[in-house]
N, C-alpha and C positions, 0 to 999 in steps of 0.2 A: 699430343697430336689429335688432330679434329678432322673429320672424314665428311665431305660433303655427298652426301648423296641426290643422284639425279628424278626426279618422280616423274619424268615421263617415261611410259613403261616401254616406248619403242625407244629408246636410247641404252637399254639395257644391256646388248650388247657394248655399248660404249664402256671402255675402260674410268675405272673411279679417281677422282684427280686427287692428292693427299697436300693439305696446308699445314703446315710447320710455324706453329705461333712465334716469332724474335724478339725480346727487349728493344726497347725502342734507342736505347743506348747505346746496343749493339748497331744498330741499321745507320744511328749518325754516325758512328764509328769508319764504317765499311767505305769506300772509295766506288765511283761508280759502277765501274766495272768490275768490283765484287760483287753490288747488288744486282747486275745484271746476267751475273752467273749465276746467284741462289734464282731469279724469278723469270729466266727463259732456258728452258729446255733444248739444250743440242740438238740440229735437225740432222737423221738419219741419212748418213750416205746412202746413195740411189747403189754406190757400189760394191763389192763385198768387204764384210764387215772385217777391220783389222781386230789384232790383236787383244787389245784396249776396248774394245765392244762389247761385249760382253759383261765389263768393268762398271757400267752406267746401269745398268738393269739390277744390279747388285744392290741388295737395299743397306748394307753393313758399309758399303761405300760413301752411300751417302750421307749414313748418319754419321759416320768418320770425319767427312767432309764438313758437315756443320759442325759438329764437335770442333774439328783446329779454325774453321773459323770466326766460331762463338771465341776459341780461348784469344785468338787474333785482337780481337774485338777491345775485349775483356784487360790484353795487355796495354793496347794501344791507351784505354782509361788510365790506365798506371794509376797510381796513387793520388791522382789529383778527384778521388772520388771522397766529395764533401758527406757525410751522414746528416745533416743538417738538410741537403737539400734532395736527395732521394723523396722517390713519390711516396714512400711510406714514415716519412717523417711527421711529427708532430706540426713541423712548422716547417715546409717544403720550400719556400720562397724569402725566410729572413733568420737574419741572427742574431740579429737588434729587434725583442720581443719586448709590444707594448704591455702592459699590465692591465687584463681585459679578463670580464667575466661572463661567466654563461646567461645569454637571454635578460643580458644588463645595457643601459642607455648611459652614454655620457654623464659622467656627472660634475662638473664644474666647481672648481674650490672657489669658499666666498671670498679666498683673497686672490685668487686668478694667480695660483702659485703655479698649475702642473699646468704643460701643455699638450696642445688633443694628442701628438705624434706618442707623448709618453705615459700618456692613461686615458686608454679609449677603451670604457666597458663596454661587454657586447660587440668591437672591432671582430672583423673575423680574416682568418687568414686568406692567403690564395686559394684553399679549396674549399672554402665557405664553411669553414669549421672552427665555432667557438672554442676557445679557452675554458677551461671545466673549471667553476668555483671552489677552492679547495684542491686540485688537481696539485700533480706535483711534475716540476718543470723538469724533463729530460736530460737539460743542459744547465745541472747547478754548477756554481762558481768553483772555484776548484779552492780547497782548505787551503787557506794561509793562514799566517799568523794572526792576522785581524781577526778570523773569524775561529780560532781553534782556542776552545775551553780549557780554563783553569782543571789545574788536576788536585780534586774533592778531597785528596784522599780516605777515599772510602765511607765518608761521614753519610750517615742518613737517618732520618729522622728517629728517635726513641723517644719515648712519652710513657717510661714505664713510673707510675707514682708510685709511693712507698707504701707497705701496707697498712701505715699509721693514718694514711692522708684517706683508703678506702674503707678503715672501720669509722673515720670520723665521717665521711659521705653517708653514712646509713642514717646517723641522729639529724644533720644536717638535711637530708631529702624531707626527713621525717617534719620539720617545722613548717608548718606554715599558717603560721599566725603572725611574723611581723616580715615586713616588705620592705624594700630598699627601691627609688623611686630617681631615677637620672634623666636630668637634662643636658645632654650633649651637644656643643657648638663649635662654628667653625667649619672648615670645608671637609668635602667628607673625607681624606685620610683625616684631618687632625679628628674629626668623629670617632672612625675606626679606633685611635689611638686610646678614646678615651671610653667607649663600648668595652676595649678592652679592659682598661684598668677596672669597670663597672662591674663587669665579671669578677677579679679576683676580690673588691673591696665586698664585695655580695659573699663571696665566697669568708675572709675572714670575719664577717659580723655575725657568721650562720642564718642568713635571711635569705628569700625569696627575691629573686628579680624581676620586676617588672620591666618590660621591652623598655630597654629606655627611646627617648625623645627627641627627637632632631629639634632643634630651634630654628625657627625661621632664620636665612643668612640676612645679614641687615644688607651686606654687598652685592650678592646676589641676587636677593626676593625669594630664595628655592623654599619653596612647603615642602618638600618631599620626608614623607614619614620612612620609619623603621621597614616596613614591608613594600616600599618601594624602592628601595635600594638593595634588600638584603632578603635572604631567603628565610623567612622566619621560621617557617616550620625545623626545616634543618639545622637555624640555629639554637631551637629547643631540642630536639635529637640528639646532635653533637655533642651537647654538656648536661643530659639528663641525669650522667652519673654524676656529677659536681657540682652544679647549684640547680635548684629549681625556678625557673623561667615561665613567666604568665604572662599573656598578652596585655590585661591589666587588674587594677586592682577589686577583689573579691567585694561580692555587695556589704561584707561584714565590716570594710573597710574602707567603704567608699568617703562615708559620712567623717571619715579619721581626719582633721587637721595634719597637714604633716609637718615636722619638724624639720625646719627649711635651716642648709649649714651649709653657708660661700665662703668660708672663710678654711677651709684646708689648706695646711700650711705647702710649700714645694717639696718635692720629697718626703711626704710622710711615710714612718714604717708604718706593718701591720702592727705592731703594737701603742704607736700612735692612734689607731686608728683604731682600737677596739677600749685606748681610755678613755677618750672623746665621745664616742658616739655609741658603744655597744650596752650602756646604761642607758642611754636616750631611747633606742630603738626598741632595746625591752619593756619599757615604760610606755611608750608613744603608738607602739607597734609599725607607724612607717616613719621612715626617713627619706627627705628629700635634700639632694645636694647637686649642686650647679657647678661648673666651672673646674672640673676633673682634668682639665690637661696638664700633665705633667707634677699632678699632685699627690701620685701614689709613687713611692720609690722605687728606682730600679733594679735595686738589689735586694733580692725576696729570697727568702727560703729555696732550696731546690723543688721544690713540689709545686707554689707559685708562680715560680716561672715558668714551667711546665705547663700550668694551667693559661699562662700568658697566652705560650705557643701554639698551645692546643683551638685558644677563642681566634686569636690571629690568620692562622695558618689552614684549620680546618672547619670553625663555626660561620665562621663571616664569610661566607658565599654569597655572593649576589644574585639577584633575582632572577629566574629564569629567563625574563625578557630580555635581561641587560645581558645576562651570558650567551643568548642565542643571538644578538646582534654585534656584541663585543666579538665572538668568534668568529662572526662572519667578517667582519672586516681582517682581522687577526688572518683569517685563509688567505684573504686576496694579497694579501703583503704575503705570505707564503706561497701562494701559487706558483711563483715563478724563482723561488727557493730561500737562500737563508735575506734575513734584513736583520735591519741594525734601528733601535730606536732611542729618541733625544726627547729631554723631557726641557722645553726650553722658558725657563723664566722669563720672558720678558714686554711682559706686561705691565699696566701704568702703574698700579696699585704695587707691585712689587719692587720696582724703582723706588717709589715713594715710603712702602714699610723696611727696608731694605737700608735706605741711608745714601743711596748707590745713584748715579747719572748715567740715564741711556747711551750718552756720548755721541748722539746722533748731531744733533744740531743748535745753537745757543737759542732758539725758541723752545726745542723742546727741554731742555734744560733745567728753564725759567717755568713749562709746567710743571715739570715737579716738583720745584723747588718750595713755588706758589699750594701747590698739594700739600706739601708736607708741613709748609709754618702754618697753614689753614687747620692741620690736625697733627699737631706734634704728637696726641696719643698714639699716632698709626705706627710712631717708629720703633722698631719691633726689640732696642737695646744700644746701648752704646752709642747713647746721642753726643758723648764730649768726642768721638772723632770725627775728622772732617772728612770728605769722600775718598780722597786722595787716601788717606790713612786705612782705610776700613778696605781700598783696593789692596793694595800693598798687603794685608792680612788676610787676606782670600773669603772676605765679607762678600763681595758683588757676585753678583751671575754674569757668566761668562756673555759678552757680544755674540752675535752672527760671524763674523770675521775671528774672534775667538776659536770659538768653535769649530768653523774651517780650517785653522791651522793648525787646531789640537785633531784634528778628523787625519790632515794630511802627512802628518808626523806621527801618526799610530797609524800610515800604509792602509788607510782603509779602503778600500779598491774604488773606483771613479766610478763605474755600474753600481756599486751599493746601492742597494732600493732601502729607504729610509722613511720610516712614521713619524710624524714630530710630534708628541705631546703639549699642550699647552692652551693658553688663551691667546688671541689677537694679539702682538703686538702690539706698542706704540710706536707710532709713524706706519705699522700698516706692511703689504708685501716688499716695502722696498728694503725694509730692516734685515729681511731673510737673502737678501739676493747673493752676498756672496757663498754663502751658504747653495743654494739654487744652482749660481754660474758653476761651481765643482764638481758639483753633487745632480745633476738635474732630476733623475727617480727619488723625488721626494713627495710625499704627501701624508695624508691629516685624515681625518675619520669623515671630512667633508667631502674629501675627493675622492676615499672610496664609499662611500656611504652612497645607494640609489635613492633618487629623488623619492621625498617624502618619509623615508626612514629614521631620517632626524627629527624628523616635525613632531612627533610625540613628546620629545625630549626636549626642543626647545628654549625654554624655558628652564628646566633643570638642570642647574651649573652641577650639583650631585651625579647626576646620570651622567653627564657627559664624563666628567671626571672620573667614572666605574668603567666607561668606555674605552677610556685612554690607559686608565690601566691594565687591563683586559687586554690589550694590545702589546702592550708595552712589555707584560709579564711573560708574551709567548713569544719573543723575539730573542736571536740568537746573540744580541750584543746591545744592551741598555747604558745611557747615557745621560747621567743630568747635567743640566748647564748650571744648576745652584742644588745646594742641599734643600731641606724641607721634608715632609712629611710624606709626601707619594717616595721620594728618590728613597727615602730611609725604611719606610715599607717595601717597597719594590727588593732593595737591598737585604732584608729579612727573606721576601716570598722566594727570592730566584736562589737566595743559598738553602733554602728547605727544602727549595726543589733540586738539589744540585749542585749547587751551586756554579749554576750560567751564568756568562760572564756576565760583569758587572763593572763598569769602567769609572772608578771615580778620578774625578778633575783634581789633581795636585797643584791647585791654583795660587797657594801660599810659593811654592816653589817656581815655578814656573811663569808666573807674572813678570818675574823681574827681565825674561827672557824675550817674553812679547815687545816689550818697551826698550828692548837693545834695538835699534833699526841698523845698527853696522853686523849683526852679528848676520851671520852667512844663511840661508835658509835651510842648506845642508847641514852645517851645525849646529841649527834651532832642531830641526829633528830627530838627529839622532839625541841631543839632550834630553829634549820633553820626553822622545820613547823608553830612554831609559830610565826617566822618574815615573815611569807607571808599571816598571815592573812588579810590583810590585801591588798594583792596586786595580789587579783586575777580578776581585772575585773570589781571590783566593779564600781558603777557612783563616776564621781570624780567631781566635778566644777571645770571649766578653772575658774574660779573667782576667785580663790583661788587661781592661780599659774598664775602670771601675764606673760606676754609674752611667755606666752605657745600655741602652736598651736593650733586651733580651728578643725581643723583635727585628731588630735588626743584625745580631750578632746571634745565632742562636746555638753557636757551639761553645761549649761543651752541654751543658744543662737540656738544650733540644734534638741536639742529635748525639751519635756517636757514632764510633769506628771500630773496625775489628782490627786495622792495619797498627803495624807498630809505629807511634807516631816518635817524629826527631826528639830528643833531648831540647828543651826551650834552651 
């Protein structure tokens, strides 16, 4: 209650008038002539005062009085009182919330995919109050099944090595007189992949590593070195106890020839790898070797693979610049609560090493086809089957329209806010649109990205690619349209973390389902849903699937469990 007082002192005797602040909820509530009884005072009979007169002077009366008229009020509201739209609401005026950031300007994707209604940064609501960057949305989506995690049981990360592998780290730290010298190629996972292996082939020779070497992309053009991508210092911290790591080679060794070896067979063991070369490097003092992917074996000792997980999982940080802009986009897909991210192959080069047809249209067809006899090296395997064949085996990457029906057959809610990973298409935004038409909260590092935050990067297919995964990794449900080297790392990093879900495409099974057009739509999804029970994430044993990476599968050897696990 708020008491006005009068400051002219000859009104003093005038009695003090008292205002009663109301809910404005309440006053629309009220019917005239209730408002006309809280806001005019009964005038005093001239003649003696009844019974009831005294009733009005009462001041327990009339706070009674407001009291059952407030509850009046209050009832008359009933339940149709929205918390969405109260004046103390985050978002007082809508329920359908654009994707908007604090003291941010539009930003327009270069393929004109998102429209302004569904990502207006810097938009502000009705009471001229931005969206906090990073904030977290009031009104998250309510947990279904789409978006509710695999259960880990209990696994998490161990990294304990054995104490044979810690007395040999002491003679091991202790050399450093011969180097081990890599050039690394390829986009930056298939790099990371083989950064990795450059670590553990370091580690069995007992040498010294030098940062290895990004190789110019011939596809790209990317220059971007070792400490543009990657946090180097931290990557020498991380593995100080396990090999020794220099930025480059010692002026003792500068003048050294090194002993150049491309010809590592597929799969080599460590014991391969110490007849070949561990006589050269003592002799020569450095060795250089090119062309590391997929040329150290998978199946390592347990301490090896350990040290796989340990360079994967914890050394290869990316750069501070890239992780302060990778998470900022990363918040804005969170701000407004959980998303789902799609890592979608379908770009021209992919088509083309792939074997595979966009299916778009018989000109675009005829480019790749033209692509592909112009450079039959690009075809990445299995050039005696025909496309048709290579579909049917679940070689291709999934379409747009793919993808939408595998989206709508695993229930994933029509609001899902969705990141796409990827390059441009070919044929450009029209490829994505059935995807867009179901899905419209979808967008790219371009549409949340503020003007000019990209421009550094440009140029650097690497960085963007650190970008996308950055994103991809902090999302509550990851999706590749094709297998490859980000999906297969991603799939390592989210079970080390957790193991968040992780949705792989049973596209060998399920293809033959797309291509039934009699079969029922309701029958198409409960099928597909129930060929991924199985395949979202769950712990898998490498033990089980022999020559499979320890990167991507990292239990047993990377992590463990205290739970008693089922009988295989």
């Amino acid at each position: 209650m708020a008491l006005s007082k009068n400051s002219n002192s000859s009104s003093s005797n005038k009695k003090k008038v008292s205002y009663i602040s109301v809910p404005s909820q309440i006053i629309n509530s009220l019917s005239s002539s209730s408002l006309q009884s809280l806001l005019v005072s009964p005038k005093k009979s001239s003649r003696s005062t009844n019974r009831f007169s005294v009733s009005y002077r009462n001041p327990r009366i009339w706070f009674f009085t407001l009291f059952l008229v407030s509850l009046f009020g209050m009832l008359k509201l009933g339940f149709n009182v929205d918390p969405i739209s109260l004046p103390f609401s985050r978002y007082p005026c809508s329920t359908n919330h654009p994707l908007s950031f604090d003291g941010e300007q539009n930003a327009e994707s270069h393929l004109g995919l998102v429209q302004e209604s569904n990502l207006a940064p810097g938009s502000s609501n009705s009471n001229g109050i931005n969206q906090l960057d990073g904030g977290k949305n009031e009104t998250l989506l309510t947990e279904g099944d789409f978006w509710k995690q695999p259960d880990g049981l209990g696994f998490k990360p161990c990294l304990g090595f054995t104490s044979q592998y810690r007395r040999d780290s002491n003679s091991i730290l202790k050399n450093r007189w011969k180097y081990l010298l890599v050039v690394v190629s390829g986009g930056m996972n298939q790099q990371r992949n083989q950064i990795v292996d450059a670590v553990v082939i370091a580690r069995i020779l007992g040498a010294s590593l030098v940062v290895p070497v990004l190789q110019v992309n011939v596809i790209w053009g990317d220059e971007s070195e070792f400490a543009d991508i990657f946090d180097l210092e931290h990557f020498k911290d991380v593995l100080a106890d396990d090999v020794h790591i220099v930025s480059s080679l010692p002026s003792t060794h500068v003048m050294t020839r090194p002993v150049e070896e491309k010809r590592t067979p597929l799969h080599a063991s460590p014991q391969w790898i110490r007849a070949h070369y561990l006589k050269r490097i003592n002799r020569e003092r450095v060795l250089l070797l090119r062309g590391l992917d997929s040329r150290l074996s998978k199946d390592l000792p347990s301490d090896l693979q350990k040290l796989r997980c340990k360079v994967a999982f914890q050394a290869l940080r990316f750069s501070p610049r890239i992780l302060e802009l990778g998470n900022k986009l990363a918040s804005r897909m969170r701000n407004q609560g959980q998303y789902l991210s799609l890592h979608l192959r379908m770009e021209k080069d992919v088509w083309v090493r792939t074997g595979c047809l966009p299916g778009l249209t018989p000109e675009y067809d005829e480019i790749v086809n033209s692509e592909r006899e112009a450079h039959p090296e690009l075809l990445t395997g299995r050039s005696n089957m025909t496309y048709h064949e290579r579909k049917l085996a679940g070689l291709c990457p999934l379409t747009a329209l793919e993808v939408t029906r595998l989206l709508k057959a695993l229930e994933a809610p029509k609001d899902a806010r969705i990141y796409w990973a990827g390059g441009e298409p070919l044929g450009g935004k029209e490829v994505l649109e059935p995807l867009t038409k179901e899905f419209p909260q979808f967008y790219n590092k371009h549409d949340l990205a503020l003007p000019g935050e990209l421009e550094p990067f440009a140029k650097k297919a690497s960085v963007m690619a650190a970008i996308d995964y950055i994103v991809c990794e902090k999302s509550d449900v990851f999706i590749p349209s094709h297998g490859g080297n980000m999906g297969h790392a991603l799939q390592g990093q989210r079970a080390y973390a957790g193991h968040k879900k992780y949705i792989t495409p049973n596209k060998r099974q399920m293809l033959p389902y797309f291509m039934n057009s009699s079969l029922p739509e309701s029958d198409f999804n409960r099928i597909v849903k129930d060929l991924h029970r199985e395949s979202l994430g769950q712990p898998e044993l490498r033990m089980s699937k022999a020559g499979k990476d320890v990167t991507k599968h990292p239990v047993p050897e990377c992590m463990c469990s205290d739970r008693q696990q089922p009988d295989a």
